[in-house]
Structures are given as structure tokens and as C-alpha cells.
C-alpha positions as CSV (number, residue, x, y, z in Angstrom):
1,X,25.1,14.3,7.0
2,X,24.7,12.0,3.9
3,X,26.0,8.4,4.7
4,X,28.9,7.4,2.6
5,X,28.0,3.8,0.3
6,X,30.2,1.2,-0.7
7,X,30.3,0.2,-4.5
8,X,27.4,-0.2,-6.4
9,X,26.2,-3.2,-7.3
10,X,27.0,-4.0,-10.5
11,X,30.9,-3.6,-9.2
12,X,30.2,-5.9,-6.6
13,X,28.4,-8.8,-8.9
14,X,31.3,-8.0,-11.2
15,X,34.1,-8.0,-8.6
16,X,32.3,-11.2,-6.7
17,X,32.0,-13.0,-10.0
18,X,35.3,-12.3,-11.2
19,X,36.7,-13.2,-7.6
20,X,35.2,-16.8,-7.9
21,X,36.6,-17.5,-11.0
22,X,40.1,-16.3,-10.3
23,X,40.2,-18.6,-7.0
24,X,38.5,-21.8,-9.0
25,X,41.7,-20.9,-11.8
26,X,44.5,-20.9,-9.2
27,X,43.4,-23.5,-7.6
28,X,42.8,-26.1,-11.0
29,X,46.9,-24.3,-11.9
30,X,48.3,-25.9,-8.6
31,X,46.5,-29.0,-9.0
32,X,47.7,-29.2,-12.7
33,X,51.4,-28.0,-11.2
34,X,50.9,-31.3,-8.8
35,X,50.0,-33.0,-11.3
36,X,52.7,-32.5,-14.2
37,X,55.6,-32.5,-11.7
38,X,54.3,-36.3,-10.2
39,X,54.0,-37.4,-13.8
40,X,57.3,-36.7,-14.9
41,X,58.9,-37.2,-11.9
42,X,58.0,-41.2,-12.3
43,X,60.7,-41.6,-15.3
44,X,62.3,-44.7,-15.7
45,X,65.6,-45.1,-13.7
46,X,68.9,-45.2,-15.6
47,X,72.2,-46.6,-15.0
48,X,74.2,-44.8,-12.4
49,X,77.2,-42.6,-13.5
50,X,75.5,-41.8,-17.2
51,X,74.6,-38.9,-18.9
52,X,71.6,-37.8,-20.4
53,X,71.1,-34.5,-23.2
54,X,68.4,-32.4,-22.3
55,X,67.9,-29.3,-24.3
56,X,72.0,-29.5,-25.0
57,X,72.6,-30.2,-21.5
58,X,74.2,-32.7,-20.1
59,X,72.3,-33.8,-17.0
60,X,73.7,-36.7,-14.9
61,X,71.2,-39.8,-15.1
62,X,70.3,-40.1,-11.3
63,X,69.3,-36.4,-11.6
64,X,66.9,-36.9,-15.0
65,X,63.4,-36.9,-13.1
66,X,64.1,-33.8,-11.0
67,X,65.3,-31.7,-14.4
68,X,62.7,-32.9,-16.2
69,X,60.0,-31.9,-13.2
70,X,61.2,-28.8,-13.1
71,X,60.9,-27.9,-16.2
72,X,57.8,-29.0,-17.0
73,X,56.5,-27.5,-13.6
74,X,58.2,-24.1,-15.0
75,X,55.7,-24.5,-18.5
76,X,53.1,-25.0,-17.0
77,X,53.3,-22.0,-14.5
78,X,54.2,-19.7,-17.9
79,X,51.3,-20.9,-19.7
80,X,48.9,-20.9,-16.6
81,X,49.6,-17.7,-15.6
82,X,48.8,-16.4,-19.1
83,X,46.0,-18.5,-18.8
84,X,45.0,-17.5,-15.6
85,X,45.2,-14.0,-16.6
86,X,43.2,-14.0,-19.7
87,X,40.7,-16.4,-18.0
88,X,40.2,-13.1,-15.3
89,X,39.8,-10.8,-17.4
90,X,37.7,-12.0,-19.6
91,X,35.5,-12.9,-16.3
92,X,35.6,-9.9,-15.0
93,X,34.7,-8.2,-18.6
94,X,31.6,-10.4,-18.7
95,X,30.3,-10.3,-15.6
96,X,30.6,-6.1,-15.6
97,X,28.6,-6.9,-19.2
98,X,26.3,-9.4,-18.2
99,X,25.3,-7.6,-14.8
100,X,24.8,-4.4,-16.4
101,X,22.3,-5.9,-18.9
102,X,20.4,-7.8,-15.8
103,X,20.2,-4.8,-14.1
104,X,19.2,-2.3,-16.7
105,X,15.9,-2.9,-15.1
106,X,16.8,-1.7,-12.2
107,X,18.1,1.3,-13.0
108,X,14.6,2.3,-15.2
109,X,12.8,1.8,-11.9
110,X,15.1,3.8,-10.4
111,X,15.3,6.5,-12.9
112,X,11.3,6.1,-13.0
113,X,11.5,7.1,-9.7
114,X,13.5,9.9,-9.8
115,X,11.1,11.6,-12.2
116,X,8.0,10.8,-10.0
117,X,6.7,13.4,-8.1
118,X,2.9,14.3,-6.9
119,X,1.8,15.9,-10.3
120,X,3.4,13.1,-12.6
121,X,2.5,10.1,-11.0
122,X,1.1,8.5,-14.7
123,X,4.8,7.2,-15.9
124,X,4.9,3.6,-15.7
125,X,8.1,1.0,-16.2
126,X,5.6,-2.0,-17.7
127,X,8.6,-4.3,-18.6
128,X,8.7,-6.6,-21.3
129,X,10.1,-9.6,-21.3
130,X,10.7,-12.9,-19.1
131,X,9.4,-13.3,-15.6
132,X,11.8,-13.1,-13.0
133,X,12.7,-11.0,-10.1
134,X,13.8,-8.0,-11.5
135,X,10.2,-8.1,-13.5
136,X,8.3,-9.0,-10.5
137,X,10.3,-5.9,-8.6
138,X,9.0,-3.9,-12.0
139,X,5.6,-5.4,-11.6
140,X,5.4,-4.1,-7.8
141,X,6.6,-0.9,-8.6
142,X,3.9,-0.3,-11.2
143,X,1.5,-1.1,-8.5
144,X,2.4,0.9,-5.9
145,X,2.2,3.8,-8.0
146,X,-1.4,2.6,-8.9
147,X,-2.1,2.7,-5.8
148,X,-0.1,6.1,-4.7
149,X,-2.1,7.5,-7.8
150,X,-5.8,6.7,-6.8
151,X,-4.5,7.7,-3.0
152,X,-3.5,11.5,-4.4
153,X,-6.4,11.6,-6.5
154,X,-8.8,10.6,-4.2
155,X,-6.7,13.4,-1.7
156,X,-7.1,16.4,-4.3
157,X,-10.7,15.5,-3.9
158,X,-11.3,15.1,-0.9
159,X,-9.0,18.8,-0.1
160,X,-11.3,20.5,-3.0
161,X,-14.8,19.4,-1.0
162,X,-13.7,20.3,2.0
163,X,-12.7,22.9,1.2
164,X,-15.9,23.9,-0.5
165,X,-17.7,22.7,2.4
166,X,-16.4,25.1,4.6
167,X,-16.4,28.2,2.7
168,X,-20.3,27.7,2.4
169,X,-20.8,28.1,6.4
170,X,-18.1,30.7,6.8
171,X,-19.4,32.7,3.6
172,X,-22.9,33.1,5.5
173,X,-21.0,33.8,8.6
174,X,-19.4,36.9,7.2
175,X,-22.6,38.1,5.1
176,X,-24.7,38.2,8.2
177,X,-22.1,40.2,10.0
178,X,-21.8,42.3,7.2
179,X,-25.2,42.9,6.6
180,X,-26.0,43.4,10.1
181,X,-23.0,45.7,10.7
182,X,-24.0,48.3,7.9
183,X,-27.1,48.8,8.8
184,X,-27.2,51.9,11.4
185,X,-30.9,51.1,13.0
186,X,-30.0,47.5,13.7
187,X,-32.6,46.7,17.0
188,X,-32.2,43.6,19.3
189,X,-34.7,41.8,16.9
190,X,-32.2,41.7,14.0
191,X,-29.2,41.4,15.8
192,X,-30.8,38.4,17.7
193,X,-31.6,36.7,13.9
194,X,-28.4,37.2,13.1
195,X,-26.8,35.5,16.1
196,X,-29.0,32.5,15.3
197,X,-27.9,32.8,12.1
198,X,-24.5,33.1,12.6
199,X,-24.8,30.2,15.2
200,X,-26.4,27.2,12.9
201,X,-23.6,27.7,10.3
202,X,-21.3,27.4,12.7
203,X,-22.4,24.7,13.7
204,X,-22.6,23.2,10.9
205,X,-18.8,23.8,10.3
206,X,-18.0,22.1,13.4
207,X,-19.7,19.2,12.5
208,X,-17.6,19.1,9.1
209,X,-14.6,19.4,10.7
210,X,-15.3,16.8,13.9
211,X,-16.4,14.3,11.1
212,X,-13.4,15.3,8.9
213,X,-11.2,14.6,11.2
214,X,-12.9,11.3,13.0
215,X,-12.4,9.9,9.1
216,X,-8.7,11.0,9.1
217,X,-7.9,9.3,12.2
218,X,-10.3,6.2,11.2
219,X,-9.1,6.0,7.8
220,X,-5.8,3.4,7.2
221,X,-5.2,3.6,11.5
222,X,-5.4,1.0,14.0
223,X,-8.0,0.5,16.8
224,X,-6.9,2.3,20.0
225,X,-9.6,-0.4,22.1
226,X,-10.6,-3.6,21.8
227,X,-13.2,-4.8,23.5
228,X,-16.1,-7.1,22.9
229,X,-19.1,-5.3,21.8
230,X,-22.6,-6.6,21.6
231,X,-23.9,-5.0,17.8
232,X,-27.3,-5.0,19.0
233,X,-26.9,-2.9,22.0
234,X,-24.7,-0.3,19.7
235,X,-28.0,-0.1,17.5
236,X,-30.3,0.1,20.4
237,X,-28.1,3.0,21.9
238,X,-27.6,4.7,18.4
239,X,-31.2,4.7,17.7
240,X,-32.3,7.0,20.6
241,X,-30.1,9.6,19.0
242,X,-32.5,9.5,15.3
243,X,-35.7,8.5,17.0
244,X,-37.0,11.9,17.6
245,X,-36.6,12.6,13.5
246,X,-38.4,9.2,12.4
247,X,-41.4,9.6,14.4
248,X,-41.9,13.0,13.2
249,X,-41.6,11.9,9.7
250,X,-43.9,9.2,10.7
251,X,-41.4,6.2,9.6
252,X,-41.9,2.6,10.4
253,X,-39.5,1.0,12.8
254,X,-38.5,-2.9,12.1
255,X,-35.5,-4.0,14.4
256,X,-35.6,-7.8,14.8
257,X,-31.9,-8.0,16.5
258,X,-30.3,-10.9,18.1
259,X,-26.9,-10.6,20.9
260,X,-23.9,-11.3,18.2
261,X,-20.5,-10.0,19.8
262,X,-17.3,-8.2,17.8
263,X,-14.1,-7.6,19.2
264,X,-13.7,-3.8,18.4
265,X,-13.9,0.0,19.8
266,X,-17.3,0.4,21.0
267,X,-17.5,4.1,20.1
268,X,-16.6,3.4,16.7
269,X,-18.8,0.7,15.8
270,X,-21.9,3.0,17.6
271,X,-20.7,5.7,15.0
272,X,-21.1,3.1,12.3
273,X,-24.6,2.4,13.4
274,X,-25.5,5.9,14.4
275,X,-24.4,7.1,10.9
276,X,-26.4,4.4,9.1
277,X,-29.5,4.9,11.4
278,X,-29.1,8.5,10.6
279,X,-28.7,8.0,7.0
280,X,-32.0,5.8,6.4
281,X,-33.9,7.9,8.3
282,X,-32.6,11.5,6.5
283,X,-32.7,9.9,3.2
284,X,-36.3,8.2,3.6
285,X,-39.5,9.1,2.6
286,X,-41.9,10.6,5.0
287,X,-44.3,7.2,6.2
288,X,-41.4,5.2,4.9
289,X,-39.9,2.2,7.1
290,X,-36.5,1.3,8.4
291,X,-35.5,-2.1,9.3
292,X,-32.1,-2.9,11.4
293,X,-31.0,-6.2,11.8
294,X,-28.5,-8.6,13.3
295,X,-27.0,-12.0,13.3
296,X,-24.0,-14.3,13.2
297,X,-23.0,-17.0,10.8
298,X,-20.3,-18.9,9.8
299,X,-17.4,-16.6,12.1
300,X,-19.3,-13.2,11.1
301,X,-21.5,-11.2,12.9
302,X,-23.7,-9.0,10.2
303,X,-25.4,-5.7,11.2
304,X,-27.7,-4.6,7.9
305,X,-29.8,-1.5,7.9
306,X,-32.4,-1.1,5.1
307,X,-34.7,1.3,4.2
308,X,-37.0,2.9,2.1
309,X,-36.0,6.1,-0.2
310,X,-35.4,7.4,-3.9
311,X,-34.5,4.8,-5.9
312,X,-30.5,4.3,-6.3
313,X,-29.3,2.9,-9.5
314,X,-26.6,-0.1,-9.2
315,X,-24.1,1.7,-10.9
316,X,-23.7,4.7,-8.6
317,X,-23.4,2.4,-5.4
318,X,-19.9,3.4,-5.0
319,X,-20.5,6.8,-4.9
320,X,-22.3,6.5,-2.2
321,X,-18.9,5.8,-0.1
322,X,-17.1,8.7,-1.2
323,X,-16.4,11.6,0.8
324,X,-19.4,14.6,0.7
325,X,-21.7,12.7,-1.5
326,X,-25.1,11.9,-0.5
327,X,-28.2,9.6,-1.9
328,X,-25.8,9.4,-5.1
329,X,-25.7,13.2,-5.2
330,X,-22.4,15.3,-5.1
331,X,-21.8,17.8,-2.7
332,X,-24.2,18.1,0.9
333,X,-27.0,19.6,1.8
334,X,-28.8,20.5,4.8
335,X,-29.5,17.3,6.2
336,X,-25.5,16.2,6.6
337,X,-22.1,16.6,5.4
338,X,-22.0,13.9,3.1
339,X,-19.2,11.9,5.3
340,X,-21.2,9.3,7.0
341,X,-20.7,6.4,4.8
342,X,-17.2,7.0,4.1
343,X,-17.2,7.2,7.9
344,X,-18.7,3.8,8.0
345,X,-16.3,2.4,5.7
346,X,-13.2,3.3,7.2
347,X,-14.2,2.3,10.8
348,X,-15.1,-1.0,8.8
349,X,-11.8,-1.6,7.6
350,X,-10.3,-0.7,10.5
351,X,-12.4,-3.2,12.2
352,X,-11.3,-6.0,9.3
353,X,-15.2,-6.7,8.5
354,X,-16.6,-5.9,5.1
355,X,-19.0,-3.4,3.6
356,X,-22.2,-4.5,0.5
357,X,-24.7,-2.0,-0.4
358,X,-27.7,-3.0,-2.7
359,X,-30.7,-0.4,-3.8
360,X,-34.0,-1.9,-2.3
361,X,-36.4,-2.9,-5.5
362,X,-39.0,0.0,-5.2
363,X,-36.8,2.7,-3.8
364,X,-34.0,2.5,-0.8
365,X,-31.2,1.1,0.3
366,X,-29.9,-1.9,2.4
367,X,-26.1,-1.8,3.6
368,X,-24.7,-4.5,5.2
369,X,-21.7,-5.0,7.5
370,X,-19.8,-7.9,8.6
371,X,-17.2,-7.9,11.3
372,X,-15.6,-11.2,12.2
373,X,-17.2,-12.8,15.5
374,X,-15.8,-12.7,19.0
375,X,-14.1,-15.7,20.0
């Protein structure tokens, strides 16, 4: 059921303004009602028993002051009340003027509004002219829809890659069964193949969606635990997980960590180090070297991992932190779903801390994060 409003506001500017001025007019007509009658009323005193014309009237002498109050008392309520009258009216035609002018504004922003919807989200107010609220209120409209614009943009995208990302896995899914259900003298062998098949692009669709949906709940939400967390115990105990992989690869290890405690969610900030463990050493060269380290100073405690690795130009660093792309290179590939930076940066922000990437001269790259210190 739709609430029922009062007047707008223009009627209630007009009807406050018009309000004010009616009760300052009244109140200057009985002063100057006061006023007149105490005036005239101080006449000189005549003789007792004469007579006095007023207006072809003869008035009795002792009764002079009284007349003569009463009269003018009765002038100046005919001409104040005409006064009075005009003086409202052309208040209240003013103010209905006036207010509709100072909030034309207004009613573009809400008209603006009205015509927004997900696929026009481009149309702007940008008012013109001088600053004050109603332009500020402009102002902040045009920049939340900047911001609901790149937030929808960056939505489509992110719903197109996905999507992409799993019809890969469930594509091969169906051609294996296909191909392996058409063919009559399918042994154990095949069948077997298949199944392993079948079984590494399913996993690899489970992995897309558990890290789709760890960045969903990461992204723009609160921290469910906070806890303090030492950042070089996370790296110690993400490590294990990626070790395996570098020593077969035959990559150098540097990890000269130091104790430095964050207040945080201690599975999240061991995804944040897993993920960039596991991005320096799947990106690397083979021989290459990794080096993880941390520290505190000045009220931030700093976790940087840098390794070797194709060469990154500066320009494409942000790319880096969007959803499925990976060493600077849209859409994923074997070795990942192209999430684990943007799953970095969210548990980041979440965390309040800060995120700086820079490519290694040479070839690689060192990112950098900063969380504020425990107490």
C-alpha cells in the first residue's frame, strides 16, 4: 500500500514563507493601531460644555479625543487590511516563484532519475551555475552514477567471463560423453580416459565457482573474524601449499620475514598470501626466484612478494586486478582462473590496507600489501 505525502515542497516553502510575512504584517497593523489611537487620543483638553465640528458633526468637547481615536483607529484598519492583503499575496506569489526557480534543480535530478535505468546510466545533470546546496546535491548525484556506471560495467564483465569460463569445462564435459557414448566398442581403457577427463574439467569448474563466489562475498563485505594474525606465519603456512610446484620448476626461494601482527580473518589474509605465492610461482620462469617478505613501519605492517617472470609493462598493471586476467593476458588458462589478484584486492579492502604492484626491471613482478598494524 503506497504511503499517502503531505504537500510538496515548493507548497510548503511557499505556504511557510507567505505564513511569516502575514504574522510579521498583523502584528506591525496592531502596533500601528496602538500607536495612532495613543497619538490622537493625547489632544489638547477643551472647555467643558463646548462643541466641536468634526466631519459636520457636532461632538461635545470632553468627548473630542475618543471621536477622534476612533476614527483614526477605523483608517488605519481600512487601509491596513488592504495593505495587509496585498502585502500576502504578493508574498505568497513570490515565494511560489522564487521557490520554484531554486528548486528547478531539484526536479532535473529528479526527472534524471526517473529516466535512469541499467542500460542508460550515461545521462548526467552537470549544473551550471553558482555553488550552493542544490549544486552540491547535483554534483553528488553525478557521482554516484559515476560510480553506479563503472559498478554495472565492470558487472557485465565480470557475468560475460564467467560465463565463458564455464562453458569451457562443461563444453569438454559433454564432448567426452558424447564421444564416448557413440562409439559401440567403447572398452574399460576408453571409458577410464574419459572419466579422467571428465573429472579435471570438473574440477576445474569447481574451482571457478569456489573462487567466484569467495570474491563475491569478499568484495564490498565486512570481516566475519577479527583476530590478530601474525603475516609471517600466514606465508609460512601458504607456502607448503606451492612448494611442491617451485621445486619442480627448480625456483629459488628468498623469504627473509619478520613477526609483524594485523587485526584481520586469518583465512582470508592466508588466501591473500596463498594466491600471491601461487601466482609468482605459476607465472615464473623455470630456475627463476621468488622472494616474500615482511615488516612493519610507521602503523603498517607490509607483506610484498616478488618474483621473476615475463616482463609486465607499467601500463597494463591494472589489468592485472581484474577479474579472469592473468600476467596481463585476458581470459585463463590452465594454470588458474584468472581470479587470484582480484581476490587479493578485495580481501585487501576489506582488511582497510592497500594494494601497489610494480614490474621487476628484467622481467617479474613485486606486489606489495599494507594492512594497518595491530595495536
Amino acid at each position: 500500500m503506497r504511503r499517502r505525502r503531505g504537500p510538496g515542497l515548493r507548497l510548503r516553502l511557499t505556504l511557510l514563507a507567505t505564513g511569516l510575512v502575514a504574522g510579521a504584517s498583523a502584528l506591525l497593523l496592531w502596533l500601528g493601531w496602538l500607536l495612532v489611537g495613543g497619538v490622537v487620543a493625547a489632544v489638547p483638553r477643551l472647555p467643558v460644555g463646548s462643541w466641536v465640528w468634526v466631519d459636520d458633526v457636532a461632538v461635545p468637547a470632553e468627548r473630542l479625543g475618543r471621536v477622534l481615536q476612533e476614527a483614526a483607529r477605523s483608517q488605519v484598519l481600512r487601509t491596513g487590511t488592504v495593505a495587509f492583503l496585498c502585502v500576502v499575496a504578493a508574498t505568497a506569489l513570490l515565494a511560489w516563484v522564487i521557490t520554484g526557480r531554486v528548486l528547478l534543480p531539484v526536479h532535473e535530478v529528479t526527472e534524471t532519475a526517473r529516466r535512469l535505468s541499467a542500460e542508460s546510466l550515461a545521462e548526467r545533470i552537470r549544473l551550471e551555475g553558482p555553488r550552493d546546496e542544490v549544486a552540491d546535491l547535483a554534483d553528488t548525484f553525478d557521482n554516484m552514477l559515476d560510480r553506479l556506471q563503472g559498478t554495472f560495467d565492470a558487472q557485465r564483465r565480470f557475468v560475460a567471463n564467467a560465463s565463458h569460463e564455464l562453458r569451457t569445462p562443461l563444453a569438454v564435459i559433454r564432448t567426452e560423453l558424447d564421444v564416448t557414448l557413440s562409439d559401440p566398442d567403447a572398452d574399460a581403457e576408453e571409458l577410464r580416459r574419459m572419466a579422467g577427463v571428465v573429472r579435471d574439467a570438473a574440477g576445474r569448474a569447481e574451482r571457478l565457482v569456489e573462487s567466484l563466489l569467495l570474491l563475491a562475498r569478499t568484495d564490498g563485505a565486512g570481516l566475519a573474524v577479527r583476530e590478530p594474525v601474525d603475516l609471517s606465519a600466514v606465508v609460512s603456512s601458504a607456502w607448503r601449499g606451492v612448494r611442491a610446484e617451485a621445486e619442480q620448476r627448480g625456483i629459488r626461494t628468498t623469504f627473509p620475514t619478520e613477526p609483524v601482527l594485523v587485526v584481520g580473518d586469518p583465512a582470508l589474509l592466508e588466501r591473500v598470501a596463498g594466491n600471491l605465492l601461487e601466482n609468482a610461482v605459476r607465472h615464473n620462469v623455470d630456475g627463476g626466484w621468488i622472494t616474500a617478505r615482511t615488516e612493519s613501519r610507521q602503523g603498517w605492517s607490509r607483506l610484498e612478494v616478488a618474483s621473476s617472470g615475463p616482463e609486465v609493462p607499467p601500463e597494463r598493471l591494472a589489468e592485472l586486478f581484474e577479474p579472469f586476467r592473468r600476467g596481463g593476458v585476458a581470459r585463463t588458462g590452465p594454470n588458474g582462473a584468472g581470479l587470484g589478484l582480484s581476490i587479493v584486492q578485495a580481501a585487501v579492502r576489506a582488511h582497510g590496507g592497500r594494494l601497489h604492484a610494480a614490474p621487476v626491471p628484467g622481467g617479474g613482478l613485486a606486489i606489495a600489501v599494507e594492512l594497518p598494524s595491530a595495536p
